[in-house]
N, C-alpha and C positions, 0 to 999 in steps of 0.2 A: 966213057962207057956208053955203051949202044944199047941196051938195054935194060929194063928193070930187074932190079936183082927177083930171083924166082924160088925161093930158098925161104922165102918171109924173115929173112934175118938180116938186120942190120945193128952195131952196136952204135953207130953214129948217131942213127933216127933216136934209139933209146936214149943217148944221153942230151939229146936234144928234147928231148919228149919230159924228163927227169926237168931240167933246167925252168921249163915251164912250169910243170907241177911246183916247185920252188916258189915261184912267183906268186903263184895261187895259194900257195900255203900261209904265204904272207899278205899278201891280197883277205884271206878270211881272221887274219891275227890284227890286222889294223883296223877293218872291217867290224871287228868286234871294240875297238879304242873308240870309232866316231862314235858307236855306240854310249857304253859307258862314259867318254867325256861331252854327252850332249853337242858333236857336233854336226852329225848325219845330215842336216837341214841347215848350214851355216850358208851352202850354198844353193843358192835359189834358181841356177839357170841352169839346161843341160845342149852345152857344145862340145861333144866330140869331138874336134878339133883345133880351136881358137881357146879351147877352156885350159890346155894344156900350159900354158901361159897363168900365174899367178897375177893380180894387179902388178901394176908396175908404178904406179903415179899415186899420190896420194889421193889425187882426184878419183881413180879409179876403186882405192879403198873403199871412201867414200858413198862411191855407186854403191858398193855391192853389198855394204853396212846397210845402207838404203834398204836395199831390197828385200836385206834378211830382216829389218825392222818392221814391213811390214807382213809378217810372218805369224799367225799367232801364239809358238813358242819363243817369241821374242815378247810379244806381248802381256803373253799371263804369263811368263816363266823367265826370264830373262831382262824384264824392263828395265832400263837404268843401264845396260850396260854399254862398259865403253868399246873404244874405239879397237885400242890395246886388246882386253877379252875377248872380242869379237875377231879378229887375226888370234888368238891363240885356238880358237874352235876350227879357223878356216881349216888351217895349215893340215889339220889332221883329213880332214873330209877331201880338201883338194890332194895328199898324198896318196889317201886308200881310191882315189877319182886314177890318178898318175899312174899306180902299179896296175889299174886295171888296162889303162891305154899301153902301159910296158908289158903285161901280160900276153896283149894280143899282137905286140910288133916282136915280140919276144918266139911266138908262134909263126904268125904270116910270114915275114921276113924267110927265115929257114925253111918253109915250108917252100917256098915258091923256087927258092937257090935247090934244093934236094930233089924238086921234084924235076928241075929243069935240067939239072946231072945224071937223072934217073937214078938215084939213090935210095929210094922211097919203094921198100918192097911194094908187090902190086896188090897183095890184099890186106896194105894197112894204109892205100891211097886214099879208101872213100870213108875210111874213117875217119882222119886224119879233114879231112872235109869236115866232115860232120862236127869233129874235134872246134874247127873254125866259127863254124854255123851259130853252136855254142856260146861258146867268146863272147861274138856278137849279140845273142839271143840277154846271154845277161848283163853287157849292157842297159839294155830296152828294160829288163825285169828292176835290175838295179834304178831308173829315174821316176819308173811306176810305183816304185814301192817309195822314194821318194814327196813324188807328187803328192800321195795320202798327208803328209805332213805338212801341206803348204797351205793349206783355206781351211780348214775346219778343225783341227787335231791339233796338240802339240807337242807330238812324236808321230813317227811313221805307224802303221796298222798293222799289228802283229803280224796277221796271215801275210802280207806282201813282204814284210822282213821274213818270214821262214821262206817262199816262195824264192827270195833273192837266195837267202843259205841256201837251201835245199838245190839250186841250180849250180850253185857256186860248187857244192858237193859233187853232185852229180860230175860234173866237170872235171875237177879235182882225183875222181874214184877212174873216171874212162879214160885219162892222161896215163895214169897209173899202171892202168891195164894194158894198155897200148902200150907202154914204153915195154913193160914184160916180155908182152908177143915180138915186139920188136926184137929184143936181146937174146929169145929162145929162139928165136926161127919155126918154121912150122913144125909143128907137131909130127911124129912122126911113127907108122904104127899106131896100134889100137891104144888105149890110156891102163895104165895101172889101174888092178882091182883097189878103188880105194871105199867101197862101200857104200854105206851111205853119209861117210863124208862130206861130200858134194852137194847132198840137200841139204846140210848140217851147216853146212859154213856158208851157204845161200841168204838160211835163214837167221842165220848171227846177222848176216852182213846185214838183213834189211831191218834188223832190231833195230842195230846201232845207230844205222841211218835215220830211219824213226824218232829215237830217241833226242839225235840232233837236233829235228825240225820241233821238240816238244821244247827242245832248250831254247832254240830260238823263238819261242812264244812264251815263255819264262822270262826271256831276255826284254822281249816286244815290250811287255805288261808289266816289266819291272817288279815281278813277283819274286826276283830275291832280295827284295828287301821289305818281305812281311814274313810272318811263320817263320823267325829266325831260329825254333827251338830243332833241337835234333835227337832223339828219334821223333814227336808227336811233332803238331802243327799246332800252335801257342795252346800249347797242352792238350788237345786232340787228338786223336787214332786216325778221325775224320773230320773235315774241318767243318762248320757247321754253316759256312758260307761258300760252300762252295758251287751253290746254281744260283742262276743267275737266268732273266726271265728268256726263256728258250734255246734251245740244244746248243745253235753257235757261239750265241754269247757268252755259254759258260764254258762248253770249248776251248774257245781262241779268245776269250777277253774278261774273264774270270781269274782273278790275280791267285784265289787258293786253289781252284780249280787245275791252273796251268802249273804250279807250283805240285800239287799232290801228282798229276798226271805222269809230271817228270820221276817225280821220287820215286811211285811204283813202277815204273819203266825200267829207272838207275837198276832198281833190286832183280829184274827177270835178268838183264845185261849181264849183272855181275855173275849169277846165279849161270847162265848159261857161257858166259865165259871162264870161267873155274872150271864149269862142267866140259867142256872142249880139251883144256891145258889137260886136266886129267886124264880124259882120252887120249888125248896124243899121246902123252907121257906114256900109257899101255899100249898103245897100239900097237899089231904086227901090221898093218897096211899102211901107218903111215910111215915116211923115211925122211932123215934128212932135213929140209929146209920145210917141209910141212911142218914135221915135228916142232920146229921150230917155231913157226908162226902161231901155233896153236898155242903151244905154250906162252908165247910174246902176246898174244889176245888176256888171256888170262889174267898177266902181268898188269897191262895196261889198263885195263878195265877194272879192276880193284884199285890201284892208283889214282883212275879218274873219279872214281864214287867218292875216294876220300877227298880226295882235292874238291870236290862237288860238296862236302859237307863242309868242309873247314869255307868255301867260301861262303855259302851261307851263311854260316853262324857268325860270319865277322863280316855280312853287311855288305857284300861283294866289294869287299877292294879291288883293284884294277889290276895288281901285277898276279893277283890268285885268281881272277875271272879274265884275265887273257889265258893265263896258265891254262885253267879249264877249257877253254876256247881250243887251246890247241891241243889240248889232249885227245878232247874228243875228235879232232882232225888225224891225229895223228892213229887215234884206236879203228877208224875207220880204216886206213892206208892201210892196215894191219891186217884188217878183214877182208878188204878189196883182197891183197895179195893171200892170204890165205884161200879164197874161192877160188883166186885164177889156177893156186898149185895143185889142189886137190883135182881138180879138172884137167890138167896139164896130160896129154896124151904123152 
């Protein structure tokens, strides 16, 4: 082929575009395990490429037990442990390390074979950059957020775990988008009168996003495992600790604080996702695969509040707060596409 396709449509790029979002999917589900099985901080060193490599030697165990030993969540939270425990946290931290390095060879690799075919319609090349840029960018966000937990802390620092989500999201939403535009080709003609739709499902999207980065500081602060009551907060309307001395602290590091913030957020989410399904469901402007997404917003977002209660109230087990984790990944993917369609020329 001699030139780039001009048409903006390729279903190739999309299904290559898809494949990566996969990996990312799973990339923010394990992502959430180093989490919950305390092991984020197992490993203490950040090599891009020699890290790829698990110890190999017992000697090399050894090191790296070392290292995390002198760690201060090994020290106040962890003392005593073995050698054995200590490879049962690695394994998890060095897997969600792995899919991120298979994420971005998952991406580069095809990008550089499509682009050198000229396969890569030409106004989804600089995205598709930028797409890369990304990748990389959270890397660097992911060893920073990291680092907070190696001298002074003994877990990472809320705002840098949401900052890591929130990028990973980001990421995850524009892969999304892009495979879309890929598989429709350009736009063609003026767009469907779809109303005001299109600010409607803008502002869904940036709830739900929102709402993510509130979970991820719920998660940070490990504030699901206080106020286990549901509907109040250990009998409360409002909880009566919930400031804490100045704005940010009760913000971003206020366990009832970060815990209420989410709950009232969950209730506008659900509230304006019902409120959406139902619109579709009447709508004369919308058709089709809108209709559809609107409704599937709805669906999901009631499913994830409950899922979001029941894990609470049980303490956050691990297979109902991964669940959660992907729900709310998945309620996004749902939003992402529902804004791309209502816009769709």
């Amino acid at each position: 082929m001699t030139s780039f396709l001009k048409d903006g449509r390729s279903q190739t790029v999309a299904l290559w575009l898809i494949a990566v979002t996969a990996v990312v999917f799973c990339m923010v589900v394990v992502g959430g395990t180093t989490r919950l099985t305390g092991s984020g901080l197992s490993i203490t060193e950040w090599k891009p490429v020699s890290g790829v490599l698990p110890p190999l030697s017992e000697a090399d165990w050894r090191k790296g037990f070392a290292l995390y030993q002198a760690t201060p969540q090994y020290r106040q939270v962890n003392a005593g442990m073995t050698l054995a425990e200590f490879k049962a946290i690695f394994w998890w931290e060095w897997f969600h390390r792995l899919l991120g390095r298979l994420a971005g060879l998952v991406f580069a690799l095809p990008f550089f074979v499509l682009l050198a075919l000229r396969q890569i319609p030409l106004r989804l090349i600089w995205r598709c950059v930028i797409l890369l840029a990304l990748g990389g960018l959270q890397g660097l966000v992911g060893w920073w957020m990291v680092q907070s937990g190696l001298e002074h802390r003994v877990s990472v620092a809320p705002e840098r775990l949401a900052a890591h989500l929130g990028l990973a999201l980001i990421l995850f939403c524009a892969l999304i988008w892009t495979a879309m535009e890929a598989w429709s080709g350009q736009g063609r003609g003026r767009a469907a009168n779809t109303g005001a739709w299109p600010l409607a499902a803008t502002a869904f999207f940036a709830a739900v996003f929102c709402q993510c980065l509130l979970g991820a500081l719920v998660a940070g602060n490990q504030a699901g495992l206080v106020d286990n009551d549901w509907p109040l907060m250990n009998g409360y309307l409002f909880p009566p600790d919930y400031a804490k001395d100045g704005v940010w602290a009760t913000l971003a590091h206020s366990q009832a604080a970060v815990q209420f913030n989410h709950r009232m957020a969950a209730y506008g989410v659900v509230i304006a996702a019902v409120g959406l399904a139902s619109a579709g469901l009447n709508s004369r402007l919308l058709m089709g695969q809108s209709r559809g997404l609107a409704l599937a917003v709805g669906v999901l977002a009631v499913f994830q509040a409950l899922l979001g209660v029941a894990t609470l109230m049980t303490r956050v087990p691990l297979a109902l707060a991964l669940g959660h984790q992907a729900g709310a990944a998945a309620l996004l993917a749902v939003a992402t596409a529902l804004m791309w369609r209502v816009r769709r020329p």
